[in-house]
C-alpha atoms as a printed R data frame, in Angstrom:
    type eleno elety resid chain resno      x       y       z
1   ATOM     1    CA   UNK     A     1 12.160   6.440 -16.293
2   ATOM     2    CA   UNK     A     2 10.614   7.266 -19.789
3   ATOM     3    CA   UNK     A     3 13.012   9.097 -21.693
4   ATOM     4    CA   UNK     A     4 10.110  10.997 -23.678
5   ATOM     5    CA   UNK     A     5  7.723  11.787 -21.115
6   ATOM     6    CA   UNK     A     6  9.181  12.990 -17.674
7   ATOM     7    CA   UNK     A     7  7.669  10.163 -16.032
8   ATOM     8    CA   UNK     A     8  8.388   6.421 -13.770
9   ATOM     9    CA   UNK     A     9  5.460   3.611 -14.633
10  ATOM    10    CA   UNK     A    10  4.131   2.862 -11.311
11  ATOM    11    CA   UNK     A    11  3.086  -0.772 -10.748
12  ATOM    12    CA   UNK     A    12  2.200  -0.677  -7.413
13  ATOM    13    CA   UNK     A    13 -0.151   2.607  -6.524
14  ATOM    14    CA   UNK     A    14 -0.356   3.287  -2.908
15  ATOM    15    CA   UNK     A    15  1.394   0.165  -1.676
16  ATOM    16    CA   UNK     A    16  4.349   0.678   0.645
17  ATOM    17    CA   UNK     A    17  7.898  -0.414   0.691
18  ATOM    18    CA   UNK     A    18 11.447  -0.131   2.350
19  ATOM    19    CA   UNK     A    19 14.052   0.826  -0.360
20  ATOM    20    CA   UNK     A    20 17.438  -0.095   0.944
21  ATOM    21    CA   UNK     A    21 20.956   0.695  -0.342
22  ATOM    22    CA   UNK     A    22 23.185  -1.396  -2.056
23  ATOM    23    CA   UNK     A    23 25.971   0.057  -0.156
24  ATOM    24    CA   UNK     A    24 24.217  -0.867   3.529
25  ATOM    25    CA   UNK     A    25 23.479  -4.353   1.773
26  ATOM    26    CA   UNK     A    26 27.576  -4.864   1.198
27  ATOM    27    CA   UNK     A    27 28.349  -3.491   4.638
28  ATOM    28    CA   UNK     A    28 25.392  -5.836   6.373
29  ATOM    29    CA   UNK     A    29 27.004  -8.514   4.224
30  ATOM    30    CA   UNK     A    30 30.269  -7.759   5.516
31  ATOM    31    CA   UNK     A    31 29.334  -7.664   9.127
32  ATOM    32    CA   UNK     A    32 27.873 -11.016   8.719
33  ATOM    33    CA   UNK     A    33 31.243 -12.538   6.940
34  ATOM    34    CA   UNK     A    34 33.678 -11.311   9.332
35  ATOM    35    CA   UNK     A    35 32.179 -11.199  12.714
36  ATOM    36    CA   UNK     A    36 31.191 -14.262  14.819
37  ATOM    37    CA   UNK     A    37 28.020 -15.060  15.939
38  ATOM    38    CA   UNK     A    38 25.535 -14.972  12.341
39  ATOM    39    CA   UNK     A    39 26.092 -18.761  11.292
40  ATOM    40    CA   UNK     A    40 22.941 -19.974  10.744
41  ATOM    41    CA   UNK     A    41 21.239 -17.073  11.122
42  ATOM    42    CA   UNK     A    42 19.276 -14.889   8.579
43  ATOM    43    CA   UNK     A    43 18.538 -11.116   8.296
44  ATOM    44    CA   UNK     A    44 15.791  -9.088   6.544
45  ATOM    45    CA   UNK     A    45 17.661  -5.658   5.194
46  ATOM    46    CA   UNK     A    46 15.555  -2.744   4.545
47  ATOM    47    CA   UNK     A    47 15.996   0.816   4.405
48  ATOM    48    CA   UNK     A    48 14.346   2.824   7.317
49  ATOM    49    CA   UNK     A    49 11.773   4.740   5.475
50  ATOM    50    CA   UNK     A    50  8.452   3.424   3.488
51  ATOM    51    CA   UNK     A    51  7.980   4.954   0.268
52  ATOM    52    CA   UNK     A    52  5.026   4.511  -2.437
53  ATOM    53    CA   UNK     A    53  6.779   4.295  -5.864
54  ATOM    54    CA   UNK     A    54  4.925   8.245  -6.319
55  ATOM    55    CA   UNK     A    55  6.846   9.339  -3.425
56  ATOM    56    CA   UNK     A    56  9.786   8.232  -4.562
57  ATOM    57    CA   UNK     A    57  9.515  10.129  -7.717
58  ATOM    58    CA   UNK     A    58  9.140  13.235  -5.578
59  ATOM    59    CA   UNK     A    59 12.510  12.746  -3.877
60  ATOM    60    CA   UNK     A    60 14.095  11.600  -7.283
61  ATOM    61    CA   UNK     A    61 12.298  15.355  -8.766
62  ATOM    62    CA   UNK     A    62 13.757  17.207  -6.035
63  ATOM    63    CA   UNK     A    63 17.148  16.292  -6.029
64  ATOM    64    CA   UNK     A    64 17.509  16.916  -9.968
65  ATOM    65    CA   UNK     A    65 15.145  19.474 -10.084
66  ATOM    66    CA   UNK     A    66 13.337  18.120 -12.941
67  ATOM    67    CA   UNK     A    67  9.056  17.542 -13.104
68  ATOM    68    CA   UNK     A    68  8.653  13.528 -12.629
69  ATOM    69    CA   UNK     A    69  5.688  11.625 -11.815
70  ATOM    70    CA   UNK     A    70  4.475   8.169 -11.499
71  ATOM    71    CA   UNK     A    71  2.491   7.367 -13.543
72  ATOM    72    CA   UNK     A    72 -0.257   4.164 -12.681
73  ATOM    73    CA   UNK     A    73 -0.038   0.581 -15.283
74  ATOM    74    CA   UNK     A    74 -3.008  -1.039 -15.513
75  ATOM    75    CA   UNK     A    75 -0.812  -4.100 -14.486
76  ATOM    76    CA   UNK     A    76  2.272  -5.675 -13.141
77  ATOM    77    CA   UNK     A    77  3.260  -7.361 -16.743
78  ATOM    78    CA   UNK     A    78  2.519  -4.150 -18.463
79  ATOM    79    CA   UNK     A    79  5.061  -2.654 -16.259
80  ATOM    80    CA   UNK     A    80  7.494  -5.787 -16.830
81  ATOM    81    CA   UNK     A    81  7.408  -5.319 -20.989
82  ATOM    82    CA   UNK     A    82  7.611  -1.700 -20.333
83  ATOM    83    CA   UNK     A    83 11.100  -1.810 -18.340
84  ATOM    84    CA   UNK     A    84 12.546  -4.970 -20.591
85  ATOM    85    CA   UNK     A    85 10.763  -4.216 -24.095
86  ATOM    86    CA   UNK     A    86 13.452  -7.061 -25.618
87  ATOM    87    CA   UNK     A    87 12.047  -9.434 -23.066
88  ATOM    88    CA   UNK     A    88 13.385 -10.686 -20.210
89  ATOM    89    CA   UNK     A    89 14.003 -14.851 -19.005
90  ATOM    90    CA   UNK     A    90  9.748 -15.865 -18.366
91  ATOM    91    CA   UNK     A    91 11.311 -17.227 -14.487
92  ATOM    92    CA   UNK     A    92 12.890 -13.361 -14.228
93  ATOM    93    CA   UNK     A    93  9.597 -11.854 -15.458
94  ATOM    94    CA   UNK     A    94  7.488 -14.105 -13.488
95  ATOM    95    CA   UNK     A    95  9.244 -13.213 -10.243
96  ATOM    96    CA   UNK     A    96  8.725  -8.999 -11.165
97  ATOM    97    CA   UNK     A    97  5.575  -9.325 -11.681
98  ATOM    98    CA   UNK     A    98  4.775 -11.506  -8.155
99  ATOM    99    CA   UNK     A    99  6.844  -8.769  -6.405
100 ATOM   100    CA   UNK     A   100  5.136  -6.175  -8.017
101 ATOM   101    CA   UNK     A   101  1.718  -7.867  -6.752
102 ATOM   102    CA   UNK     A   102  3.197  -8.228  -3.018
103 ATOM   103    CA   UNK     A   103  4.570  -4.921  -2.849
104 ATOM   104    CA   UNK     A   104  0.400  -3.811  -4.644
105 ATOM   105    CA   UNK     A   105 -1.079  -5.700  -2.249
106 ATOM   106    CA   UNK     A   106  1.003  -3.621   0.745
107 ATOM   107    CA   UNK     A   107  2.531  -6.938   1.873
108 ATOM   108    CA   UNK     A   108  6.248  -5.740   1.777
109 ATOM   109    CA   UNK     A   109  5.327  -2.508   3.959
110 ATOM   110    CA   UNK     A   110  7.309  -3.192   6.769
111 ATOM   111    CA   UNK     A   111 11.079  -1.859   7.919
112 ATOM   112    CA   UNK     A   112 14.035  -3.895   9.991
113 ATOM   113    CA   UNK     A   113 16.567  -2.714  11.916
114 ATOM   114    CA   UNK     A   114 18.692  -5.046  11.094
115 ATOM   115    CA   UNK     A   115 20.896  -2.784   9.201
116 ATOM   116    CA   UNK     A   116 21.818  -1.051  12.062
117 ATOM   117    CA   UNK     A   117 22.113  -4.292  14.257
118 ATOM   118    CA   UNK     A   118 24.932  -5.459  12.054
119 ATOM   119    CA   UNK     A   119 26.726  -2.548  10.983
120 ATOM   120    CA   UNK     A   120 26.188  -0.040  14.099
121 ATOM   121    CA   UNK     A   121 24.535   2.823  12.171
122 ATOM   122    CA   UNK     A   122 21.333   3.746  10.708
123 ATOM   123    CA   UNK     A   123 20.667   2.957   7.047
124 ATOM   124    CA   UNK     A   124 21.304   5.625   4.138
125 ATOM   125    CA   UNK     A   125 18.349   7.446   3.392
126 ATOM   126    CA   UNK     A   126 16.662   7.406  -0.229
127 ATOM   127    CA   UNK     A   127 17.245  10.853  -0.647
128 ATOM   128    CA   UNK     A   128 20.957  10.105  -0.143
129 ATOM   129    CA   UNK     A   129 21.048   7.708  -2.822
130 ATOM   130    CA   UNK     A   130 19.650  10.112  -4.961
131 ATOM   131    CA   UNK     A   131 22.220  12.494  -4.446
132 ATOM   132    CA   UNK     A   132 24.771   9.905  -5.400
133 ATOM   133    CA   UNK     A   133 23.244   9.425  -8.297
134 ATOM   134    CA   UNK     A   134 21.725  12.521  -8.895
135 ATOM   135    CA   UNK     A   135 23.991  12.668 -12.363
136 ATOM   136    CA   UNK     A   136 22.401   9.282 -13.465
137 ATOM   137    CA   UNK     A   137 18.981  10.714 -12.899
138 ATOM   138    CA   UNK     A   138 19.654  13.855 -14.154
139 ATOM   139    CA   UNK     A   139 21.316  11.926 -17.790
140 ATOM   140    CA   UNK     A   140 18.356   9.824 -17.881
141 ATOM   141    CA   UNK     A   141 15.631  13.116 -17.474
142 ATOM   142    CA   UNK     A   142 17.848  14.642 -19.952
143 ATOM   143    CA   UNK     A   143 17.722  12.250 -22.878
């Protein structure tokens, strides 16, 4: 989030993707450690809900009640140097900016239910997480 301008750098426009919690990634995780039955097996974890990096700015505005908006690079590595402006390792960078492209590209638009499968409830919801952390946002708007 730009700490001048009221706005998120948006590297991937109107493609789609499924956020997911960390905290339904641990429990998933969990599930799969302590329960029988997952050994060789492997599970794609996403949230429930497809978001556009724009629409998540519009939950992430709501819940602090501050004006965000996404606001379009003009490409993936611009987007890279604008989060890490000390530079980042080139194989960490390299892997941004091909997820980035995927997730441009609408590749990544897809949801699971895994999360449920393994843990026996729905995933959180964005706009959950952004409660949580509706004091991080808010610090970050702030500054």
């Amino acid at each position: 989030m730009s700490r001048e301008g009221g706005y998120v750098l948006d590297p991937i426009g109107p493609g789609l993707y499924a956020p997911i919690d960390t905290a339904d990634i641990a429990a998933a995780a969990a599930a799969v450690l302590t329960e029988d039955g997952h050994a060789g097996q492997a599970y794609d974890l996403t949230g429930e809900e497809l978001f556009t990096v724009a629409g998540q700015v519009a939950v992430i505005s709501k819940t602090i009640g501050h004006d965000l908006q996404a606001r379009k690079v003009s490409s993936a590595e611009e987007a890279v140097k604008a989060r890490f402006p000390n530079g980042v390792p080139p194989a960490l960078a390299e892997a941004l900016v091909e997820g980035f492209e995927l997730m441009a590209a609408d590749v990544l638009a897809y949801t699971t239910d895994n999360v449920r499968k393994l843990t026996g409830r729905a995933p959180r919801t964005f706009a959950d997480w952004c409660t949580r952390n509706a004091a991080v946002f808010q610090e970050a708007a702030d500054a």
